[in-house]
C-alpha beads as a LAMMPS data file, in Angstrom:
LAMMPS data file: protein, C-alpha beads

392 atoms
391 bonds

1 atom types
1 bond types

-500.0 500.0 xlo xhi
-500.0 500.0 ylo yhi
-500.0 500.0 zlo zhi

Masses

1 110.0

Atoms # bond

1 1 1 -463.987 -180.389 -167.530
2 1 1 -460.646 -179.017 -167.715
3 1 1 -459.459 -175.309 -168.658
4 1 1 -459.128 -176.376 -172.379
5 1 1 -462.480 -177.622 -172.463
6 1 1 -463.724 -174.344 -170.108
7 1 1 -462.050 -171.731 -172.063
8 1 1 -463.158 -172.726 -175.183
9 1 1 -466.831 -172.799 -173.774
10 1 1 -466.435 -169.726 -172.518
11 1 1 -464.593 -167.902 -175.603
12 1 1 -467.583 -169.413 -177.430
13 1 1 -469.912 -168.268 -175.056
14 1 1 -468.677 -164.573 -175.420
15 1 1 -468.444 -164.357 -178.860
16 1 1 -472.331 -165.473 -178.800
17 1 1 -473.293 -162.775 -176.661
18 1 1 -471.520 -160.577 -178.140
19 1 1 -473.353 -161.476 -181.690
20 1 1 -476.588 -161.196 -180.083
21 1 1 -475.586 -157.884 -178.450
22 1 1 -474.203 -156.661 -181.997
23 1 1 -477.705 -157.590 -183.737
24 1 1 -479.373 -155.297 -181.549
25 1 1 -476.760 -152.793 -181.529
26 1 1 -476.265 -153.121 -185.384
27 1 1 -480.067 -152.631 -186.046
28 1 1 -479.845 -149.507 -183.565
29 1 1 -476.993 -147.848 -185.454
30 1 1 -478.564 -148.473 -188.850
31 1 1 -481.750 -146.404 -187.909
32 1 1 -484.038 -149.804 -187.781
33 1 1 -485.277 -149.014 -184.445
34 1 1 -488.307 -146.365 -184.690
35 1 1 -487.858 -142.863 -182.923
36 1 1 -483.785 -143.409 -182.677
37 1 1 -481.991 -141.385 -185.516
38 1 1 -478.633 -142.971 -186.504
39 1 1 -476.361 -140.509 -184.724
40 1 1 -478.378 -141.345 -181.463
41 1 1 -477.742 -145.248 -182.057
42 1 1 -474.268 -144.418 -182.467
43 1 1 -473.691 -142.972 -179.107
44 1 1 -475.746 -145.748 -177.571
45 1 1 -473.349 -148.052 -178.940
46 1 1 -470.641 -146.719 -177.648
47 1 1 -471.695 -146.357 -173.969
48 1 1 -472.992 -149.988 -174.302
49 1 1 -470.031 -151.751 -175.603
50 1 1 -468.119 -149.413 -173.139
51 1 1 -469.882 -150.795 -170.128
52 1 1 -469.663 -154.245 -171.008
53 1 1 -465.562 -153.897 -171.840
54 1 1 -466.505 -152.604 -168.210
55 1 1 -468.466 -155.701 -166.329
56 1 1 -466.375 -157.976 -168.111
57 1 1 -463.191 -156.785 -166.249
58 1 1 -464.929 -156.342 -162.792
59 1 1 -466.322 -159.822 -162.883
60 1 1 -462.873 -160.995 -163.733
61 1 1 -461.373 -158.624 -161.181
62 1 1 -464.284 -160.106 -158.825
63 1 1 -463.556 -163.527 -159.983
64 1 1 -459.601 -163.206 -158.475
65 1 1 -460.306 -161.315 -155.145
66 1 1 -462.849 -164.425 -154.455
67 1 1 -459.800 -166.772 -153.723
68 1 1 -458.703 -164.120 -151.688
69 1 1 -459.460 -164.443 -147.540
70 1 1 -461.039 -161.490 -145.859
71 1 1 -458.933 -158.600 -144.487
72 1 1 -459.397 -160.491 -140.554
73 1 1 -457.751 -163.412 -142.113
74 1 1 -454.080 -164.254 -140.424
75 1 1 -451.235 -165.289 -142.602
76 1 1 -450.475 -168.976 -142.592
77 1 1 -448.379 -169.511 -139.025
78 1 1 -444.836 -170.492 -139.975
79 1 1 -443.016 -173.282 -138.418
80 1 1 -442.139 -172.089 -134.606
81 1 1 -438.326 -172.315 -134.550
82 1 1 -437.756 -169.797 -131.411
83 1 1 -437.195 -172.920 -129.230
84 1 1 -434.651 -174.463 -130.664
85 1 1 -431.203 -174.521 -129.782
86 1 1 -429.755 -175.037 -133.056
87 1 1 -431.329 -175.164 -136.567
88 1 1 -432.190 -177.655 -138.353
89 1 1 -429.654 -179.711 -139.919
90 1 1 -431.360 -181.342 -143.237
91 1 1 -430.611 -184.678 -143.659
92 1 1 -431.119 -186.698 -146.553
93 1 1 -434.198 -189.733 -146.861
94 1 1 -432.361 -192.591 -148.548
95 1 1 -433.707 -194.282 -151.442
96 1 1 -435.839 -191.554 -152.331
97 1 1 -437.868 -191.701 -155.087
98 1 1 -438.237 -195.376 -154.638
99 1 1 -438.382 -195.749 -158.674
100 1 1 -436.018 -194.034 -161.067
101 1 1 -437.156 -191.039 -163.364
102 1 1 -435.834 -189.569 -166.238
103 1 1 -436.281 -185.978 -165.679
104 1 1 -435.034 -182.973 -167.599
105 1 1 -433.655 -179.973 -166.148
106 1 1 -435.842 -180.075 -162.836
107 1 1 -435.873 -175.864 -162.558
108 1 1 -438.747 -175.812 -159.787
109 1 1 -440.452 -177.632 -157.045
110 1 1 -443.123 -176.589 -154.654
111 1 1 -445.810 -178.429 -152.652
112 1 1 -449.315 -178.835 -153.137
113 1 1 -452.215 -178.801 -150.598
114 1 1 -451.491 -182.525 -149.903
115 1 1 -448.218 -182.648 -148.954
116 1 1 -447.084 -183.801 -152.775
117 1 1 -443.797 -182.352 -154.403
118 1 1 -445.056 -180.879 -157.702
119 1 1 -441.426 -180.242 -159.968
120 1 1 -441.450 -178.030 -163.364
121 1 1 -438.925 -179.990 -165.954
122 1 1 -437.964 -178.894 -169.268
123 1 1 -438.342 -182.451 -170.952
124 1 1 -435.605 -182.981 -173.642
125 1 1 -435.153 -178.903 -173.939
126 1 1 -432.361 -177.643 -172.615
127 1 1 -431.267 -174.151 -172.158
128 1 1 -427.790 -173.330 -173.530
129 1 1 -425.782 -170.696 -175.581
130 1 1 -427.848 -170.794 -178.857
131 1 1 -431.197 -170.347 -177.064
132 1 1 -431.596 -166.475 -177.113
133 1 1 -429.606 -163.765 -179.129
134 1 1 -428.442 -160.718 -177.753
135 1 1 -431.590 -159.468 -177.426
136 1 1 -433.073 -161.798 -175.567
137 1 1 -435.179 -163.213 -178.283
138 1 1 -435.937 -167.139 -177.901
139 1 1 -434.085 -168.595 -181.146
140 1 1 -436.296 -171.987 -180.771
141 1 1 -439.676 -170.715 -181.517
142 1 1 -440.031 -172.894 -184.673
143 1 1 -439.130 -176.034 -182.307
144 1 1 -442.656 -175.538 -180.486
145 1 1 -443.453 -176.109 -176.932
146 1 1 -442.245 -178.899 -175.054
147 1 1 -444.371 -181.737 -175.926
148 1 1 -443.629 -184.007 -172.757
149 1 1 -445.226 -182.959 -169.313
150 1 1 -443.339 -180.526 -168.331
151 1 1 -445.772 -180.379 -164.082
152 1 1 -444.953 -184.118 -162.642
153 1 1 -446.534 -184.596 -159.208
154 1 1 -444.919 -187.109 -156.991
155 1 1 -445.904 -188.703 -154.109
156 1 1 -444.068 -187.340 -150.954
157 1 1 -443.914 -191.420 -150.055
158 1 1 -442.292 -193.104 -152.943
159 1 1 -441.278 -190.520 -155.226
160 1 1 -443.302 -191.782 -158.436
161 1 1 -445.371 -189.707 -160.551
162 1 1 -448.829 -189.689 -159.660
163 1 1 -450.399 -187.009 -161.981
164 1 1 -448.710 -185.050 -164.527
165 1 1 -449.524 -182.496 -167.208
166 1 1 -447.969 -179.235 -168.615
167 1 1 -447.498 -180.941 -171.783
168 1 1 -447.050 -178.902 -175.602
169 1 1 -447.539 -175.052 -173.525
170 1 1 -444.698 -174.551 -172.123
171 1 1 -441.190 -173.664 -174.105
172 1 1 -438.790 -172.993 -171.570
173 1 1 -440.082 -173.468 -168.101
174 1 1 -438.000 -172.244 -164.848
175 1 1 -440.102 -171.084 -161.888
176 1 1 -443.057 -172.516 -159.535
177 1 1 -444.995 -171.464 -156.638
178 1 1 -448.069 -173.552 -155.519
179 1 1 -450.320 -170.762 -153.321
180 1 1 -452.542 -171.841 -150.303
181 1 1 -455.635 -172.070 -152.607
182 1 1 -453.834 -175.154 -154.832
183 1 1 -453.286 -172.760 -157.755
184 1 1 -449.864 -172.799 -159.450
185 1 1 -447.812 -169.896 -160.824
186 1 1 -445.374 -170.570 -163.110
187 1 1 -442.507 -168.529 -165.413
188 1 1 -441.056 -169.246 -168.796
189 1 1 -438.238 -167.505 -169.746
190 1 1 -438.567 -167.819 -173.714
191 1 1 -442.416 -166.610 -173.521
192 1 1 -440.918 -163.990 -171.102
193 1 1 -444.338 -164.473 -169.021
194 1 1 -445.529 -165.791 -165.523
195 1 1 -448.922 -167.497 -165.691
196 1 1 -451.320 -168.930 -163.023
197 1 1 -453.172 -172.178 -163.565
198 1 1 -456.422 -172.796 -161.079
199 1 1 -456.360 -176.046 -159.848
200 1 1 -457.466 -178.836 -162.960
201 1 1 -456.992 -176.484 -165.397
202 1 1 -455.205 -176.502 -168.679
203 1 1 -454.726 -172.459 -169.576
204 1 1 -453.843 -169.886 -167.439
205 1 1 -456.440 -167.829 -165.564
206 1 1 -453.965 -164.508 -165.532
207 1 1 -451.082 -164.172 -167.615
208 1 1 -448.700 -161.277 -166.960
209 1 1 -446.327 -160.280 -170.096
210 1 1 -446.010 -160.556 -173.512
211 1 1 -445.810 -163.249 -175.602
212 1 1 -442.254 -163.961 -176.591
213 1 1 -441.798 -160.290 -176.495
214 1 1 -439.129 -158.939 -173.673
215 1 1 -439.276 -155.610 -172.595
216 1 1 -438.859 -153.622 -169.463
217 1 1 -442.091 -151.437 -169.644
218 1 1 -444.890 -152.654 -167.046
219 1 1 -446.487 -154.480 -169.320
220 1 1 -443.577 -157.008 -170.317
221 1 1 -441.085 -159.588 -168.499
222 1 1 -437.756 -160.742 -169.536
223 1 1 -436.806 -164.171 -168.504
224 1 1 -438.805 -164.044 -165.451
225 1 1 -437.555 -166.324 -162.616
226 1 1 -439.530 -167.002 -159.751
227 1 1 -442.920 -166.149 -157.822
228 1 1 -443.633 -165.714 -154.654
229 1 1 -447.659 -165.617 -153.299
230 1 1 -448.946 -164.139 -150.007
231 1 1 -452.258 -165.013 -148.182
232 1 1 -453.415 -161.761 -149.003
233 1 1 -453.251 -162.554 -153.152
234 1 1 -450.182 -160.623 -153.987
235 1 1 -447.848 -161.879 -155.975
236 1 1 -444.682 -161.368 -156.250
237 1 1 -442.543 -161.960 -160.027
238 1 1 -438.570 -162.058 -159.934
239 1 1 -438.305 -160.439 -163.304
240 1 1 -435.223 -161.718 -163.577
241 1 1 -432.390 -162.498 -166.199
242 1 1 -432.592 -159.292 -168.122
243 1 1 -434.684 -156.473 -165.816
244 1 1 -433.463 -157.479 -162.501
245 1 1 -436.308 -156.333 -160.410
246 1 1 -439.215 -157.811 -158.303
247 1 1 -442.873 -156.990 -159.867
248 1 1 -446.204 -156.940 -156.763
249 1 1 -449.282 -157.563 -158.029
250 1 1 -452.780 -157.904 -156.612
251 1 1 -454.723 -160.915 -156.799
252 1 1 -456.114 -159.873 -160.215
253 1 1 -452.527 -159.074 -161.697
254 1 1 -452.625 -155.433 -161.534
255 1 1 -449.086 -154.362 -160.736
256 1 1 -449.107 -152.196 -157.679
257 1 1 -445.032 -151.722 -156.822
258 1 1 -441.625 -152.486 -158.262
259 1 1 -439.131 -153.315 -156.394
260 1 1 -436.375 -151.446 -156.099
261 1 1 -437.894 -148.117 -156.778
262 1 1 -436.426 -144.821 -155.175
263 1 1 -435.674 -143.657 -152.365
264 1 1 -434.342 -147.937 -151.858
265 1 1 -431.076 -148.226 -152.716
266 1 1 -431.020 -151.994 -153.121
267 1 1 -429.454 -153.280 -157.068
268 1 1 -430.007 -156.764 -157.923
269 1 1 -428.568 -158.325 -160.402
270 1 1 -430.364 -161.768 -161.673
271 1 1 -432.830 -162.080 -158.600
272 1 1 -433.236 -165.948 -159.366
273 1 1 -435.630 -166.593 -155.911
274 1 1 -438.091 -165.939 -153.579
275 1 1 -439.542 -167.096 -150.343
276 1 1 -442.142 -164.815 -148.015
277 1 1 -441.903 -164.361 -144.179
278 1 1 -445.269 -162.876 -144.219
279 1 1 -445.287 -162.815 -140.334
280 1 1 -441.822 -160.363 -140.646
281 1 1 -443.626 -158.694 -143.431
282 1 1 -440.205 -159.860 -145.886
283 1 1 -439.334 -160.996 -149.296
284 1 1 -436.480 -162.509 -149.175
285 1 1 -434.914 -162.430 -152.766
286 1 1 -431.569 -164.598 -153.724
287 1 1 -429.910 -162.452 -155.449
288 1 1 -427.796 -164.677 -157.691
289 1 1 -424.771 -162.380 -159.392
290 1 1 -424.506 -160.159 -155.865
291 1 1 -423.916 -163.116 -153.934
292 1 1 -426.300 -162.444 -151.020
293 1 1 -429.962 -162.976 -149.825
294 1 1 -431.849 -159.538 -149.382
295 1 1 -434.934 -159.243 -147.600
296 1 1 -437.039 -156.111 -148.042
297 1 1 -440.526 -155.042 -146.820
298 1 1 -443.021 -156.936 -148.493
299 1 1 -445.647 -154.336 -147.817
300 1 1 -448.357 -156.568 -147.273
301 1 1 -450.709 -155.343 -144.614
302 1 1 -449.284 -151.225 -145.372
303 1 1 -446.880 -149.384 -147.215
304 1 1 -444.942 -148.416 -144.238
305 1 1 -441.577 -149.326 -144.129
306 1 1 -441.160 -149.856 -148.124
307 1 1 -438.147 -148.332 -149.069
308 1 1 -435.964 -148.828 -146.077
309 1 1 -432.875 -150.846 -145.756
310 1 1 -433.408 -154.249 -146.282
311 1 1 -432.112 -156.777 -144.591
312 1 1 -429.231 -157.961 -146.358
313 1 1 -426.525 -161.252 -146.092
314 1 1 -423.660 -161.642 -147.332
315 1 1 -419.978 -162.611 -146.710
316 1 1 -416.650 -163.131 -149.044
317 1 1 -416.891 -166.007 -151.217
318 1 1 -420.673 -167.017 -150.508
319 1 1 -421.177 -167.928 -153.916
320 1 1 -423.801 -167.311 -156.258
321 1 1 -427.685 -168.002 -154.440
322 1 1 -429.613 -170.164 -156.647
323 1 1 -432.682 -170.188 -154.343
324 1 1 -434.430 -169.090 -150.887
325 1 1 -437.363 -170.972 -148.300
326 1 1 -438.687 -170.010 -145.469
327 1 1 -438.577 -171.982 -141.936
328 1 1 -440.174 -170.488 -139.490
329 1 1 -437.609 -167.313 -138.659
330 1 1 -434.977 -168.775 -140.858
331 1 1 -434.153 -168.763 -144.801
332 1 1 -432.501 -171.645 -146.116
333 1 1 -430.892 -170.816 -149.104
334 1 1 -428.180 -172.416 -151.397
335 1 1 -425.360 -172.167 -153.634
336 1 1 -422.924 -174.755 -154.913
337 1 1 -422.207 -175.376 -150.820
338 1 1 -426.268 -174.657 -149.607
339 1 1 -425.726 -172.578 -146.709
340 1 1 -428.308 -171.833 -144.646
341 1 1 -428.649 -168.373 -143.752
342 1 1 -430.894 -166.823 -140.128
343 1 1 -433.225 -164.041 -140.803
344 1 1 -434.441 -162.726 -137.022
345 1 1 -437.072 -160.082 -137.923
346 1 1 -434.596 -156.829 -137.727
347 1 1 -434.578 -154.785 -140.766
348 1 1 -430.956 -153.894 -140.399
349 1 1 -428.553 -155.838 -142.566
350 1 1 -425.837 -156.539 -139.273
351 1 1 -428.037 -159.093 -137.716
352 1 1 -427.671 -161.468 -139.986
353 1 1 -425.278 -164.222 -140.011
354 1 1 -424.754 -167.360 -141.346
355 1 1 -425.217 -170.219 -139.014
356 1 1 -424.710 -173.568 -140.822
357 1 1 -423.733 -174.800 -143.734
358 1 1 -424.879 -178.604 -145.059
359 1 1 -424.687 -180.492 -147.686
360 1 1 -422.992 -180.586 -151.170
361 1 1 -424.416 -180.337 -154.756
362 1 1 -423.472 -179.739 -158.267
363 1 1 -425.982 -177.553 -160.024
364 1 1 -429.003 -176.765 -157.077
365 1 1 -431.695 -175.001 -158.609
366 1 1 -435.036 -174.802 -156.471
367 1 1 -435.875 -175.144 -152.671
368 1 1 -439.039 -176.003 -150.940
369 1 1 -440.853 -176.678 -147.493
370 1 1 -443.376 -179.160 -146.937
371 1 1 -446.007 -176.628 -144.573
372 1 1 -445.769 -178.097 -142.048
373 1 1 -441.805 -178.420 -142.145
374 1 1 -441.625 -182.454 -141.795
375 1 1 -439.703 -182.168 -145.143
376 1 1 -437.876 -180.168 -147.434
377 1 1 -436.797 -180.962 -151.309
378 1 1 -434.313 -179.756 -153.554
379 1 1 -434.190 -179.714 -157.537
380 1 1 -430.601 -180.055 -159.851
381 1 1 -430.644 -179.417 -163.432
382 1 1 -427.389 -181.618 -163.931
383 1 1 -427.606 -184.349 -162.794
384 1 1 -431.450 -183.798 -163.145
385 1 1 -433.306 -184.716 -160.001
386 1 1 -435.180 -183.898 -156.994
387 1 1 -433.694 -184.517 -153.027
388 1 1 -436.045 -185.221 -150.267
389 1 1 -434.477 -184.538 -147.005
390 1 1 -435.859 -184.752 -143.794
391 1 1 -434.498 -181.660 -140.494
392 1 1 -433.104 -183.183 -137.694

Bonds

1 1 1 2
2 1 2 3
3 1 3 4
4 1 4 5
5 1 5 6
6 1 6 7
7 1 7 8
8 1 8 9
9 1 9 10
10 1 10 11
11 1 11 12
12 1 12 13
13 1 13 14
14 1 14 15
15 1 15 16
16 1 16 17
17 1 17 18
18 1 18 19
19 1 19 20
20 1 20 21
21 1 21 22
22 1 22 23
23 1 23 24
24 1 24 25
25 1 25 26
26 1 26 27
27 1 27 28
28 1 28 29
29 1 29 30
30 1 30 31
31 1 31 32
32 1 32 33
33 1 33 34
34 1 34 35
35 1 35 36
36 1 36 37
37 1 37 38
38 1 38 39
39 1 39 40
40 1 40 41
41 1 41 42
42 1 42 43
43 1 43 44
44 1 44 45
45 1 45 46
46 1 46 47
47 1 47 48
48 1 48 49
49 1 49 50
50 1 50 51
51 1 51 52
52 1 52 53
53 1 53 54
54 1 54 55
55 1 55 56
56 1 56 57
57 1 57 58
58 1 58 59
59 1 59 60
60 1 60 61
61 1 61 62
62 1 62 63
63 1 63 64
64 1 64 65
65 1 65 66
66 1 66 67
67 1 67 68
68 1 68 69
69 1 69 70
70 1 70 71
71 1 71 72
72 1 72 73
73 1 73 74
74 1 74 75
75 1 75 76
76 1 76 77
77 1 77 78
78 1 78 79
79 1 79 80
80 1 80 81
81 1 81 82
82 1 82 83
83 1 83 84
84 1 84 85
85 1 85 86
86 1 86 87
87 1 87 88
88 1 88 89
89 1 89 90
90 1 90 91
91 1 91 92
92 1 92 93
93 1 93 94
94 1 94 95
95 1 95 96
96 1 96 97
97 1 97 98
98 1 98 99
99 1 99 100
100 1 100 101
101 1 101 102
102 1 102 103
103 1 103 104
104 1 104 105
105 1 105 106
106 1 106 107
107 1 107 108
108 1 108 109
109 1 109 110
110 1 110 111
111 1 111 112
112 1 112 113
113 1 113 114
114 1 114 115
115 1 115 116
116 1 116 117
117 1 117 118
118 1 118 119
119 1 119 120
120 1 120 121
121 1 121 122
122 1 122 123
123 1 123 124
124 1 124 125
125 1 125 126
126 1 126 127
127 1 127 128
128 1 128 129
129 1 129 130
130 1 130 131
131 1 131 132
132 1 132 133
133 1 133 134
134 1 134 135
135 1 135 136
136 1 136 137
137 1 137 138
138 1 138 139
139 1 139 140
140 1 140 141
141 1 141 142
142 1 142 143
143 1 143 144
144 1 144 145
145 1 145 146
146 1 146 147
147 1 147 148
148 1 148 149
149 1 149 150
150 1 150 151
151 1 151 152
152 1 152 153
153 1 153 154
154 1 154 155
155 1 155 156
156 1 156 157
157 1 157 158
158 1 158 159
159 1 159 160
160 1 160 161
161 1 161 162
162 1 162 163
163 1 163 164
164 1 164 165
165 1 165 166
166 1 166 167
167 1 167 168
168 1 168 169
169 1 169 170
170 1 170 171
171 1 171 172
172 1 172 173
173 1 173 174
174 1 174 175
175 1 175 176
176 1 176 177
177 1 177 178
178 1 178 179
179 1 179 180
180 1 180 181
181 1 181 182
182 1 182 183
183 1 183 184
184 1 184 185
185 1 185 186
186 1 186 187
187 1 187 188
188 1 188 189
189 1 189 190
190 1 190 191
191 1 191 192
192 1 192 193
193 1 193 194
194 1 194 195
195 1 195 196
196 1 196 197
197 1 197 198
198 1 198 199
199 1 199 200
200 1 200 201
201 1 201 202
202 1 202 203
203 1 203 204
204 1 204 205
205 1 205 206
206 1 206 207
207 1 207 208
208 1 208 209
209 1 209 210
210 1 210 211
211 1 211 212
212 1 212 213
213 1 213 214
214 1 214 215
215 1 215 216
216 1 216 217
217 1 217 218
218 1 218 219
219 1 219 220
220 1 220 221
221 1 221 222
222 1 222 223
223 1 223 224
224 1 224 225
225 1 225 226
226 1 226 227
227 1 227 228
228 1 228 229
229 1 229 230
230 1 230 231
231 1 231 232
232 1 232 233
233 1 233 234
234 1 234 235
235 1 235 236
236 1 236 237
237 1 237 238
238 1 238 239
239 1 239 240
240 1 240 241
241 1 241 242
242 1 242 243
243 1 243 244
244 1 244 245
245 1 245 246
246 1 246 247
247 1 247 248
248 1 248 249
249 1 249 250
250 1 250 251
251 1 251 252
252 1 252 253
253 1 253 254
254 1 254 255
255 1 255 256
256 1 256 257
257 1 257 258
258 1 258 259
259 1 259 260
260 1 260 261
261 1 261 262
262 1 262 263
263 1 263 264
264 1 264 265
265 1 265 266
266 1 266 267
267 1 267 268
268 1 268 269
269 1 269 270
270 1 270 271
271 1 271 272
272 1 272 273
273 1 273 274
274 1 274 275
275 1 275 276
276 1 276 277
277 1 277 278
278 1 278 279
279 1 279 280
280 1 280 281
281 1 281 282
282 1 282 283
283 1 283 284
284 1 284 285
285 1 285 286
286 1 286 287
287 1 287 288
288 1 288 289
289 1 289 290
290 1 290 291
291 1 291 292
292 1 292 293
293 1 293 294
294 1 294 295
295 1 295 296
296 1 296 297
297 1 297 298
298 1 298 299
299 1 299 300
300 1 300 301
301 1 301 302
302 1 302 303
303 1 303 304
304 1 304 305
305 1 305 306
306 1 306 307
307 1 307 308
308 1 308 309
309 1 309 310
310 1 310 311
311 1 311 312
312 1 312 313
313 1 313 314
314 1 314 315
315 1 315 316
316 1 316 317
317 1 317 318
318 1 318 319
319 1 319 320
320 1 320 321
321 1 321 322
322 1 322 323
323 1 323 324
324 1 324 325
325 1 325 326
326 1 326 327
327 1 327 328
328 1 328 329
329 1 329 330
330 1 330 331
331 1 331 332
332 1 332 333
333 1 333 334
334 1 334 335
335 1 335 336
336 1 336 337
337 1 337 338
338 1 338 339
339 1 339 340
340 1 340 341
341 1 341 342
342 1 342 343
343 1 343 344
344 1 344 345
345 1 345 346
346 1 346 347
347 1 347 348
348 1 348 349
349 1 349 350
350 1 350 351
351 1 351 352
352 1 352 353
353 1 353 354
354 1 354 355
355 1 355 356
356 1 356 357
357 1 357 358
358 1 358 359
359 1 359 360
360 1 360 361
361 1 361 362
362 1 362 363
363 1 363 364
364 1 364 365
365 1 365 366
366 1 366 367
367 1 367 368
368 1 368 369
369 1 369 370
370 1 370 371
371 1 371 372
372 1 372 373
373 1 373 374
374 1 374 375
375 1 375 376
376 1 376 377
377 1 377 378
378 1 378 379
379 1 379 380
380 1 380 381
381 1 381 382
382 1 382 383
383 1 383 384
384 1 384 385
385 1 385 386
386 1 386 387
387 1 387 388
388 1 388 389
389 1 389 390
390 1 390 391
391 1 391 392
C-alpha cells in the first residue's frame, strides 16, 4: 500500500476516532451523563482533547526517533583516503546510460541503499525569469504540479530507469538527499518547503514550511536548496535563494539551530549545497554567490565548538560553487571548472587548499558518492543529464 493509499486510511481513521471521541464528549458537555453538571463536562473536554492533541504528537515524535540508531551507534565510516598519495582523479565511464533519456532540468542526484542513482527532474518545467515576482511568489501556481515523474531511479549498470514516481506533487523541484534508512528528502523552491518521503511512499511523512508561502520566520522557507542528513536524524535545510541560512532539525523536524547565528561571523549568500563529514563533525556548505566552500561545526554529538571559525576555501576567480560531496577527508565540489577542494579536519580556514582541478561542464548542478566511493555522478540542467564517473 503506498502513502496515498496509507494516509488516506489513516486521515480516515482519525477523523473516526475522533467522532467516536466527540459522541462521548458531546453527550458529556450537554449534561447527558448523570452526576456531571455541564460546566464539569466542559472542563473534561478540554483536558481530554488536550491530551490527545498531546499523544498524537508524541507518537509522531516517537514514530521519527524510531529510524533513528541508538546514542552507541557510530556514524557511517567514510571512505579512508589518508593513504593515498594523490586524490582521486574522476574519470568518466563511457557510454553511460547505455539508452538515451529525455530528462528535464536534472537539479539533484543521490544514491539509494542499493547502489542506484536516484535524480530529481523538473519534466517540461523550467525555471526562468517569469517564474517568481519580486517577492518571491511562484507566478505558475495555476499551471499545477509537474505531471511527469519528476524521482527516476536508474540502474548504476546501464543507466535506464528502473522505477520512477514523483509525478503531479511536485512544482518546482531542486534538492535531494537519500538518508541511510532509504528515506528521501527533497526541496521545492515554488512550495518554498523540504519534505521527506519514507521509502514506497507517495506523501511526505514531515514537511517543513509553508505552502507556497515564503517567509523568514522559523516556520517558513524560501526557495530552499539542499539537505543534508546525519546518522543521528538531523537534518540539515540550505534555506537558500532568499534567507541564506542553514536550518538543523531533529529527526522529528523540530528546528534546534540556525546557522549562522551570533557570536559566528560566517554570511552566505545563496548556500546552494551540502555534504556532512560527520567523522570531522562538518557541514560543508557551497556557498554559491561568495565563491567558496565553508565548513562549520555540525554540532552533532555536542554543542561545543558551534560558533567558531569555520573552515573556509576560497581563492580569486573560483567561481560560483554549485555543489559539495564528501570523500573520505576530502570535498569535491564544482563550479563551471569542478575543482576539487581538501578539507583535513582543522577548523582554521588556512589549511585548506585546492589540490586538483578536473573536468569541464556547462551548467553542473548536483554531486554525489556512491558509499562506498566506487562511483561518483554529476547532474546538468542544460544540456540535461546525469555523468557517471568512476576515481582513479
Amino acid at each position: 500500500m503506498g502513502l496515498r493509499d496509507g494516509l488516506a486510511a489513516g486521515g480516515l481513521f482519525l477523523v473516526l476516532l475522533c467522532g467516536a471521541f466527540w459522541g462521548s464528549a458531546g453527550a458529556m458537555s450537554h449534561g447527558l451523563v448523570p452526576g456531571i453538571s455541564p460546566r464539569e463536562a466542559d472542563l473534561l473536554n478540554s483536558n481530554f482533547f488536550q491530551r490527545m492533541r498531546e499523544m498524537i504528537m508524541e507518537r509522531a515524535y516517537e514514530d521519527a526517533l524510531n529510524e533513528v540508531p541508538n546514542e552507541g551507534s557510530q556514524p557511517v565510516k567514510p571512505v579512508d583516503t589518508s593513504h593515498l598519495d594523490s586524490p582521486p582523479k574522476p574519470r568518466v565511464v563511457e557510454n553511460w546510460p547505455m539508452v538515451s533519456h529525455e530528462f528535464g532540468q536534472v537539479t539533484a542526484v543521490s544514491i539509494n541503499r542499493e547502489g542506484n542513482p536516484v535524480i530529481f527532474h523538473r519534466g517540461r518545467r523550467v525555471w526562468s525569469a517569469e517564474s517568481f515576482n519580486e517577492t518571491n511568489h511562484f507566478q505558475q501556481i495555476m499551471d499545477g504540479p509537474i505531471e511527469d515523474s519528476t524521482i527516476l531511479t536508474l540502474s548504476a549498470k546501464t543507466g535506464e530507469v528502473i522505477d520512477e514516481s514523483g509525478g503531479g506533487i511536485f512544482y518546482m523541484p531542486h534538492g535531494m538527499t537519500i538518508d541511510r534508512n532509504g528515506n528521501m528528502w527533497l526541496t521545492d523552491v515554488a512550495l518554498h518547503q523540504a519534505f521527506k518521503f519514507m521509502p514506497n511512499h507517495d506523501y511526505p511523512s514531515i514537511t517543513i514550511g509553508r505552502r507556497f508561502e515564503p517567509g523568514s520566520s522559523r516556520n517558513h522557507l524560501c526557495k530552499p536548496t539542499a539537505t543534508a542528513v546525519a546518522t543521528t536524524g538531523e537534518v540539515f535545510i540550505a534555506d537558500g535563494y532568499c534567507n541564506s541560512r542553514i536550518l538543523k532539525f531533529n529527526a522529528a523536524g523540530r528546528l534546534i539551530r540556525t546557522i549562522p547565528q551570533p557570536p559566528e561571523f560566517l554570511s552566505l549568500q545563496v548556500p546552494h549545497g551540502l555534504t556532512l563529514l560527520e567523522h570531522l563533525d562538518l557541514i560543508c556548505i557551497a556557498d554559491r554567490e561568495n565563491m567558496r566552500v565553508v565548513c562549520p561545526k555540525a554540532g552533532l554529538k555536542s554543542s561545543f565548538g558551534e560558533g567558531t571559525q569555520a573552515a573556509t576555501i576560497q581563492e580569486p576567480d573560483l567561481g560560483h560553487m554549485y555543489d559539495v560531496a564528501a570523500y573520505g577527508d576530502l570535498v569535491y565540489a564544482f563550479m563551471p571548472t569542478a575543482d576539487m577542494i581538501p578539507v583535513r579536519g582543522s577548523s582554521g580556514p588556512r589549511s585548506e587548499t585546492i589540490i586538483d582541478h578536473w573536468g569541464k561542464f556547462e551548467n553542473p548542478h548536483s554531486i554525489a558518492f556512491c558509499p562506498n566511493g566506487s562511483a561518483m555522478y554529476v547532474t546538468e540542467i542544460g544540456p540535461n543529464k546525469v555523468w557517471k564517473f568512476e576515481l582513479v
